[in-house]
C-alpha positions in Angstrom: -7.3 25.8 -108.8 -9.0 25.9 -112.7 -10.0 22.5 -113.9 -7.8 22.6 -116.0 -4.6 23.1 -113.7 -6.5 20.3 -111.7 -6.0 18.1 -114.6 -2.7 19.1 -115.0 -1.8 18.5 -111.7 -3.6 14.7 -111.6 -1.4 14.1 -114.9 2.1 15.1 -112.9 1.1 13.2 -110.1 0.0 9.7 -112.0 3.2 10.4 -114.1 5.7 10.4 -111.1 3.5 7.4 -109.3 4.8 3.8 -109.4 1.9 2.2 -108.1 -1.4 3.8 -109.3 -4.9 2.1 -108.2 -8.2 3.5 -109.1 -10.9 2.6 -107.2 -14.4 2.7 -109.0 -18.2 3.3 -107.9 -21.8 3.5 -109.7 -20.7 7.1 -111.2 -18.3 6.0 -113.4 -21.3 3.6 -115.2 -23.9 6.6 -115.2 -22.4 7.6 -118.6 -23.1 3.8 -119.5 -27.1 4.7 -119.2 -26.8 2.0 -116.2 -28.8 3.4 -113.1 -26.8 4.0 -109.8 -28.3 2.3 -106.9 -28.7 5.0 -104.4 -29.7 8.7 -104.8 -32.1 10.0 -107.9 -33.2 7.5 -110.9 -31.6 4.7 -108.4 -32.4 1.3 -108.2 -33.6 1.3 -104.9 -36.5 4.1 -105.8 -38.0 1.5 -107.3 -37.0 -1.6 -105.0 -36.8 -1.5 -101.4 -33.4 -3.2 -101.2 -34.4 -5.2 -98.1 -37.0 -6.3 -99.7 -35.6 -7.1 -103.0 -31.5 -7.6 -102.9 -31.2 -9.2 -99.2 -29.8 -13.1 -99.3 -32.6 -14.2 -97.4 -35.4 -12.9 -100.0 -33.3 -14.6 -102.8 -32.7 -18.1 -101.1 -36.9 -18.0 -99.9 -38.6 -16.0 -102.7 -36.3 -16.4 -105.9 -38.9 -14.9 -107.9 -39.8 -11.8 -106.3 -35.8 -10.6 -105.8 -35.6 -12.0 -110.2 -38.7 -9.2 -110.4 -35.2 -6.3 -110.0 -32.3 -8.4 -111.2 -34.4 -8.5 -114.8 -34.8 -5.0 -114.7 -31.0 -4.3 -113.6 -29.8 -7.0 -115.5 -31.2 -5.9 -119.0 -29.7 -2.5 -118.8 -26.1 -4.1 -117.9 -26.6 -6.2 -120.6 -26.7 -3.7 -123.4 -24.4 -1.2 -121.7 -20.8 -0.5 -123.6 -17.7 1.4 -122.1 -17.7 4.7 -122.0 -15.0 6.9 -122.4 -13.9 6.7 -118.5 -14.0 3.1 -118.6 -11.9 3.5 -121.9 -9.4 6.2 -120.2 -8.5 3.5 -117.2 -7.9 1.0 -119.9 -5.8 3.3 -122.1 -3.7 4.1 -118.4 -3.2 0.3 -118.3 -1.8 0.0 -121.7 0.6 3.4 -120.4 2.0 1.0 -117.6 0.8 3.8 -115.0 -2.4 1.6 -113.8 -1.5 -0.9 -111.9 -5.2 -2.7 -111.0 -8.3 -0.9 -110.7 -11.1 -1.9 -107.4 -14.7 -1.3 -108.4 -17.4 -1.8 -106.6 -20.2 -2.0 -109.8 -20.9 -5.5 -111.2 -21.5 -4.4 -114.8 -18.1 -6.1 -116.3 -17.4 -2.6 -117.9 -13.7 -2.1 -116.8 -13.3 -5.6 -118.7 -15.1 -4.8 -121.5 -13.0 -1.9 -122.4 -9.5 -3.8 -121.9 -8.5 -3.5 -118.3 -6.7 -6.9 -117.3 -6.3 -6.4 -113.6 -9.8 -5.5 -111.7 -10.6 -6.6 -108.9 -14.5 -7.3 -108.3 -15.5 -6.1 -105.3 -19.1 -6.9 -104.6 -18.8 -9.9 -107.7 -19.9 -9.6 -111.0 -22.4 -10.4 -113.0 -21.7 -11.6 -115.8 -21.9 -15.1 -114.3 -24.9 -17.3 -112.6 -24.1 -19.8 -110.5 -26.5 -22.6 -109.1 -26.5 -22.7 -105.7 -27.7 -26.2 -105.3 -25.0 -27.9 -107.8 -22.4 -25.4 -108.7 -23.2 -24.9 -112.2 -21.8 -21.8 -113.8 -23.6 -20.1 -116.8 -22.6 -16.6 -118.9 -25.7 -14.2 -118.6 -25.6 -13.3 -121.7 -26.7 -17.0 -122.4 -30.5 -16.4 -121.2 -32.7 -13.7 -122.5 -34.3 -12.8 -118.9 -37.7 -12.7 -120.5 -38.2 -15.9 -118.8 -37.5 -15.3 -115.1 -35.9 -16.5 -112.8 -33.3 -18.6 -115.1 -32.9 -22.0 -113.8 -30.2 -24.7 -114.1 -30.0 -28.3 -116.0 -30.6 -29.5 -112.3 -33.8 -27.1 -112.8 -32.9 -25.3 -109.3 -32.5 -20.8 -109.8 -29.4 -19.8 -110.8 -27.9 -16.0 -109.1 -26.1 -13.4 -110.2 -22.5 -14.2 -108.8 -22.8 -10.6 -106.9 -22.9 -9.9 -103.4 -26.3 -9.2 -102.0 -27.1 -7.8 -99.1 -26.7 -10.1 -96.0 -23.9 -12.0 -98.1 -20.1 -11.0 -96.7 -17.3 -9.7 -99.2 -15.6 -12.4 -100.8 -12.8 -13.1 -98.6 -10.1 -13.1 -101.7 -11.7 -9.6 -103.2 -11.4 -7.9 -99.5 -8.0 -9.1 -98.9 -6.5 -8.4 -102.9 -8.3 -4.7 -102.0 -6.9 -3.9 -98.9 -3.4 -5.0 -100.0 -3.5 -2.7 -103.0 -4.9 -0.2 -101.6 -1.8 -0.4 -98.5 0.8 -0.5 -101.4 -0.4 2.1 -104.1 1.3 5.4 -103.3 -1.8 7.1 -106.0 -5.3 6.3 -105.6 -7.6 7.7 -108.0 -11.6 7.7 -106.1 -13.6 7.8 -109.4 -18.2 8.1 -109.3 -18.1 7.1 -105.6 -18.7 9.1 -102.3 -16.8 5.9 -100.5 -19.1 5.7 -98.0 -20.5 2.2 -98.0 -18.6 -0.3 -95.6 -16.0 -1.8 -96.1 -15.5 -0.4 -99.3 -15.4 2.9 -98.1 -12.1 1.7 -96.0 -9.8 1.6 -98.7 -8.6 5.3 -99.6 -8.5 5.4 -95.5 -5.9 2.9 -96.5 -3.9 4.1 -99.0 -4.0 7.3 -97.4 -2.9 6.2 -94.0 0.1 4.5 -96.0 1.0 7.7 -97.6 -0.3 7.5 -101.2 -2.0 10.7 -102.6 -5.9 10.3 -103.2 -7.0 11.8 -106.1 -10.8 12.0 -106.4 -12.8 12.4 -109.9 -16.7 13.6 -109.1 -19.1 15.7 -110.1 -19.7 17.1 -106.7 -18.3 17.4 -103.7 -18.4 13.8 -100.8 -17.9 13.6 -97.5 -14.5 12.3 -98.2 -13.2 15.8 -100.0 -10.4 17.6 -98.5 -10.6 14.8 -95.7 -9.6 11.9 -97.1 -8.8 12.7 -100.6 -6.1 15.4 -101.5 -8.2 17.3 -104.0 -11.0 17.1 -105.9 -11.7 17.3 -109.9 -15.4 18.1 -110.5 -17.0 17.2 -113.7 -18.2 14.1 -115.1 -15.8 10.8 -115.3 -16.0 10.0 -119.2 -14.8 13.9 -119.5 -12.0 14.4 -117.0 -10.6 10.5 -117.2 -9.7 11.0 -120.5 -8.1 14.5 -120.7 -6.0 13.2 -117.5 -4.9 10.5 -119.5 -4.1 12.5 -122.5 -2.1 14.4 -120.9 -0.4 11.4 -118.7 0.5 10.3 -122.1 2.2 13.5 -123.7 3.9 13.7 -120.2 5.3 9.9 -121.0 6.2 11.0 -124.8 8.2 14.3 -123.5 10.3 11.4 -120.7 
C-alpha cells in the first residue's frame, strides 16, 4: 500500500467512524522545534531524568530539577502549532474528533483550537505552589530568575507529572474510558510504550476500534497493535488525511 492509498484509506476509515480519538506523543511536537524526551536531541541526553525529573529531587533540591524545567520550559514557551496540531483541530471542527489523549505537556493541541484534550501526564502551562495552592500561568514569569516562587515565597511546579508522581486519577480514568468506547484510534509521534500510557490502543483495540498509527518509522506496536501504519512526518500526513476526510464529508 502507496502512501497515498494509506491516506486514502485513513480518510474512509475516520469518515465511516462515530467515535474517533487520537492519542498523541512527543512526535507530534518535534515539528514544534520542542525536543522529545527520549531517543536523539532528547531531553534526557542532557538530564539524567532520575536525577533531574523524579518528585523526590524536586520536593528536596528545587533548584537543581528548575536547572531542566528552564531549559524545557523556554522552548515550550515559544513553540506554535504546527500543522498536525492544526489538522486535529480542523477534524474537531469536522465533528469526526471526538477528544484527543496526549501525553506532551506543551498546551499545543489547545493552542491550535482543540476543545476536548485530555492531559495525560498534566500540563504546563500552570505552576502550582505546593505549600498553599496558589496557581499562576507560566507565561507570567520570565524563567531567567529560577526557580519561580509564590506570594507565600515557597517554589512553585510545573502542574506535570514527574517521575515518582502517579497519573492523575481523573486523566487515567477519562483515558481509559475513551479509549474503551472510540471504535478509531489514531496513535500519532508515539511508539506507546511507556506505562500506562502505552495501555490505551490495547484498549481500544481489545474493544474493537481500528488503530490507525501516524509515524515516521516503524514501533513495536506496528502490525501488532495497530492496523496499519502511515510513515512520514505528522504535520505532512495529518493534514492531507484531513483534507481528504473533508472532501469525503462535502461528496455525503
Amino acid at each position: 500500500m502507496t502512501g497515498e492509498e494509506a491516506i486514502k484509506r485513513a480518510a474512509r476509515d475516520i469518515a465511516k467512524a462515530k467515535r474517533v480519538v487520537a492519542f498523541t506523543g512527543a512526535g507530534i511536537s518535534v515539528e514544534s522545534e520542542i525536543a522529545p524526551f527520549r531517543g536523539k536531541g532528547g531531553l534526557w541526553e542532557r538530564y539524567n531524568p532520575e536525577e533531574y525529573a523524579h518528585i523526590s529531587t524536586f520536593r528536596n533540591n528545587p533548584e537543581k530539577s528548575w536547572q531542566m524545567l528552564a531549559d524545557m520550559l523556554t522552548h515550550i514557551k515559544k513553540a506554535k502549532p504546527n500543522p498536525a496540531h492544526r489538522a486535529l483541530a480542523e477534524l474537531e471542527k469536522l465533528r469526526k474528533l471526538r477528544c484527543i489523549i496526549t501525553q506532551n505537556v506543551d498546551n499545543l493541541h489547545q493552542k491550535a483550537g482543540n476543545t476536548s484534550v485530555i492531559d495525560f501526564h498534566g500540563n504546563t502551562r500552570w505552576l502550582t505552589c505546593l505549600e498553599c495552592g496558589r496557581k499562576y500561568k507560566l507565561d507570567d514569569f520570565s524563567l531567567e530568575e529560577i526557580p519561580p516562587r509564590c506570594e507565600c515565597r515557597a517554589v512553585l511546579k510545573p502542574d506535570a507529572v514527574f517521575f515518582g508522581e502517579p497519573i492523575p486519577m481523573d486523566a487515567l480514568r477519562r483515558s481509559q474510558e475513551e479509549a474503551s468506547k472510540c471504535d478509531l484510534m489514531l496513535v500519532i509521534g508515539t511508539s506507546a510504550v511507556i506505562q500506562p500510557a502505552a495501555s490505551l490502543p490495547i484498549i481500544a483495540k481489545r474493544a474493537g476500534a481500528t488503530v490507525i498509527e501516524i509515524n515516521p518509522e516503524p514501533t513495536p506496536i506496528t502490525g501488532i497493535v495497530s492496523d496499519y501504519l502511515i510513515e512520514g512526518k505528522a504535520g505532512e500526513v495529518l493534514p492531507r488525511i484531513v483534507e481528504a476526510v473533508g472532501k469525503i464529508g462535502i461528496r455525503k
